[in-house]
N, C-alpha and C positions, 0 to 999 in steps of 0.2 A: 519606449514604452508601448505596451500595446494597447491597440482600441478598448475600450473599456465594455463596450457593447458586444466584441468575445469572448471576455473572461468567464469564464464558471469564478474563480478565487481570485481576489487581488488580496496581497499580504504586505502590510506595509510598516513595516519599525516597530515589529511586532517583539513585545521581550514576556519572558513567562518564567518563575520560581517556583520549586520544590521546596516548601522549608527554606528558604533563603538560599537556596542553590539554583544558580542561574542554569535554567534548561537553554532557553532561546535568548540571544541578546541581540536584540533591533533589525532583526531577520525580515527580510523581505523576497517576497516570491509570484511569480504568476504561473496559473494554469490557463492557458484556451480552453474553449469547449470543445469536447472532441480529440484532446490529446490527451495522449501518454506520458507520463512525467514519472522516472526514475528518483528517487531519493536513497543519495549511498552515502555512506559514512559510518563511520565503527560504532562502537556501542559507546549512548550517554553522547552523543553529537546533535542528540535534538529529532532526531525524523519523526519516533512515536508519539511524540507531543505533539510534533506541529500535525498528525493525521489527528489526532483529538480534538485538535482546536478547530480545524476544517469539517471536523463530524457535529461542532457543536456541543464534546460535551464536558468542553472546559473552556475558560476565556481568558483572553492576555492581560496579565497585568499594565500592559501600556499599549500603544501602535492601533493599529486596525485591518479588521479580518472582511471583504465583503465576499458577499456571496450572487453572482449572478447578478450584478449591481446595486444589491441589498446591503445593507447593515448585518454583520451576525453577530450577535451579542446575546447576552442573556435578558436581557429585555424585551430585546426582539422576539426570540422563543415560548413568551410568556403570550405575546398573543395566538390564539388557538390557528389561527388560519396558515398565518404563516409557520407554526409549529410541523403539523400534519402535510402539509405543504415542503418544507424541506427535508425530512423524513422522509416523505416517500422518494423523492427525486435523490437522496444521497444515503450511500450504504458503507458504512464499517467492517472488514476483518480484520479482528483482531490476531496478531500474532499466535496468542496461546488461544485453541477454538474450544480448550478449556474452561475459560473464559466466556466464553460466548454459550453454550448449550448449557440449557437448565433443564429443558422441559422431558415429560417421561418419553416421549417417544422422538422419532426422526420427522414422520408427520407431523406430530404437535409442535416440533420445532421451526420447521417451515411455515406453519400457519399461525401461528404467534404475530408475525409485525400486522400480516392482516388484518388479523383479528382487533389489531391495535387501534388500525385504522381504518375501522367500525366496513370493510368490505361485506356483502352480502356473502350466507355463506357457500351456497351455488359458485358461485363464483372464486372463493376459497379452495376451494374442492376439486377444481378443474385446473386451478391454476398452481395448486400444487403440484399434483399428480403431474403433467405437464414437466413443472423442474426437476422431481424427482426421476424421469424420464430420461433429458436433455443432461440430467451429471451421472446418470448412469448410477442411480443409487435408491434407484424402489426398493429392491430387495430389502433394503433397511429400513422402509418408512416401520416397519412396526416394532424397531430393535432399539434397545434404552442408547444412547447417544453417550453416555459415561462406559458404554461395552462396546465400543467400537475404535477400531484401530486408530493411530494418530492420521494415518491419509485418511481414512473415511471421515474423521471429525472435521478434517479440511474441509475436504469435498459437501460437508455438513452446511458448517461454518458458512462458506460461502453460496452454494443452493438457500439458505436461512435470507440471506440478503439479496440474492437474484429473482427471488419468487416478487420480489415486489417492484422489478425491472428498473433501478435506477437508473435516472440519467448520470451520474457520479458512484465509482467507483475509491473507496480507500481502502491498500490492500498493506498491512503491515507484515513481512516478510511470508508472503505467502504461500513460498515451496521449501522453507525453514526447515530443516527436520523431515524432510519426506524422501522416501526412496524414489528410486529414479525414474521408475512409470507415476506415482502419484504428482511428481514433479512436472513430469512433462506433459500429463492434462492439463496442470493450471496455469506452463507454460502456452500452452494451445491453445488455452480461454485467452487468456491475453493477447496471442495471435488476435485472435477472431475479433477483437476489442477495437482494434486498429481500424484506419481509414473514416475516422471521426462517429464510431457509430456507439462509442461512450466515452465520457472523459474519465480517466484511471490517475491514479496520481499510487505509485506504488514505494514502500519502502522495500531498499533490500540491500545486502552484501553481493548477490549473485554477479558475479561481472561477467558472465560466460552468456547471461540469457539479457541483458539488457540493450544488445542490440534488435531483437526480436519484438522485448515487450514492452520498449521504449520509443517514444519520439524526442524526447530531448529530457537532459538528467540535471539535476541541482547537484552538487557535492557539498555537504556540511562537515562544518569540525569546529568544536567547539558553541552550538548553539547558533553560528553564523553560517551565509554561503560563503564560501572559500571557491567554485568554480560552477560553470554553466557553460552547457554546451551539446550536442549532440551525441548519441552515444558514442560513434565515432571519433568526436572530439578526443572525449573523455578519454575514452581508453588508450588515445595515442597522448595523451598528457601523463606520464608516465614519474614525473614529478610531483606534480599535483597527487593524484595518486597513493605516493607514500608518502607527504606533509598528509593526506588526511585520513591513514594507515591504515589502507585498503588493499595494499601491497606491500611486500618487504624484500629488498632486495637482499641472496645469500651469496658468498663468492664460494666459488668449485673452481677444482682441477683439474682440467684436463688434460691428456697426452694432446701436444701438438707436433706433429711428422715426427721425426727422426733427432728433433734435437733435445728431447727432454718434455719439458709442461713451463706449460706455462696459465699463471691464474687471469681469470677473467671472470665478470658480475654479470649473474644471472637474474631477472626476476618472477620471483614464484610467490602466487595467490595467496593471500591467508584467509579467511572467511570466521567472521565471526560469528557471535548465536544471533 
């Protein structure tokens, strides 16, 4: 177990229903502060719950979630201090940044949590501009956010939640759907995430970047952990792996020398939404 006095999240026999369909069953999990935490597993294995539950904006029907040695419950949340308080220090992306932008412009959108959290507006103003800067997306501050391409809404999405510099980061598949320069900024945020200087806890399919953007990965299936380990663990558990069918192994032919073919099992990535 680890110290308790590092955790950002302890998560402990934690279970959560949709309609009486089990999401999470008695799921337990820790993040340090300061690290990177992978969450892989196919679709309906639980990860986007369990980032909700860590955001705060749902709560387990059983077990217990803390937060930074806190209680997080919805009781908790009701008093004002510790509300505005964990808020500021924890930020949400959501998968779909659909989802996420309402507001008419890309400015209004970034100064929205601020604004939330009654900032002066001097200081709004500076420190938008600022994010807008650092993701490479002024040009847009004055362009409606429902007209902007799926990488820009990313790059949105996420500047919307970095303007209020959390110390927690939840990022639910967050180069999903992106072509391959939008992917590899938010591959390179993540670089830059490392060496303890946020704690990330990221959902995703991608197996090709989680040695990068990971310090150590959970495997889910079914609602449960099913593996833990290092990304390098991970990806040489090649078993593991397709029990929690994140790989698929296919058999090919090939010519071998001179004597004819002969088959042998190859395995190749499948990636899901």
């Amino acid at each position: 177990m680890m110290e308790p006095a590092l955790l950002a999240y302890d998560v402990h026999e934690v279970s959560y229903r949709y309609n009486q369909v089990s999401a999470l069953n008695r799921l337990s999990v820790q993040v340090r502060r300061g690290e990177r935490v992978a969450l892989l597993g196919a679709n309906g294995s639980g990860k986007s719950t369990l980032l909700r539950l860590l955001a705060g904006l749902c709560f387990p029907d059983s077990g217990e979630i803390s937060f930074c040695g806190e209680s997080l419950t919805d009781l908790r949340l009701q008093d004002e201090e510790f509300f505005f308080g964990f808020r500021r220090r924890v930020g949400l992306v959501f998968q779909n940044a659909d989802v996420q932008l309402f507001n008419p412009s890309v400015f209004d959108e970034l100064a929205f949590g601020p604004l939330q959290l009654r900032w002066p507006a001097q200081k709004i103003r500076a420190r938008v501009a600022e994010v807008l800067h650092s993701m490479d997306i002024a040009h847009l501050q004055d362009r409606a956010p429902h007209r902007l391409s799926g990488g820009e809404k990313k790059r949105v999405a996420l500047a919307s939640v970095l303007v209020l510099d959390p110390e927690v980061l939840l990022l639910d598949e967050p180069s999903g759907a992106l072509d391959p320069s939008n992917q590899a900024r938010i591959v390179d945020f993540l670089v830059s995430c490392g060496h303890g200087s946020k704690t990330v806890v990221v959902a995703t399919h991608d197996l090709d970047t989680i040695e990068d953007i990971a310090d150590r990965c959970y495997i889910f299936a079914n609602g449960r952990v099913a593996g833990e380990g290092t990304p390098l663990e991970i990806l040489h558990d090649v078993a593991l792996l397709e029990r929690a069918k994140l790989i698929h192994p296919h058999a090919h032919v090939h010519a071998h020398g001179e004597g004819g073919v002969q088959p042998h099992p190859h395995v190749h990535r499948h990636e899901g939404d």
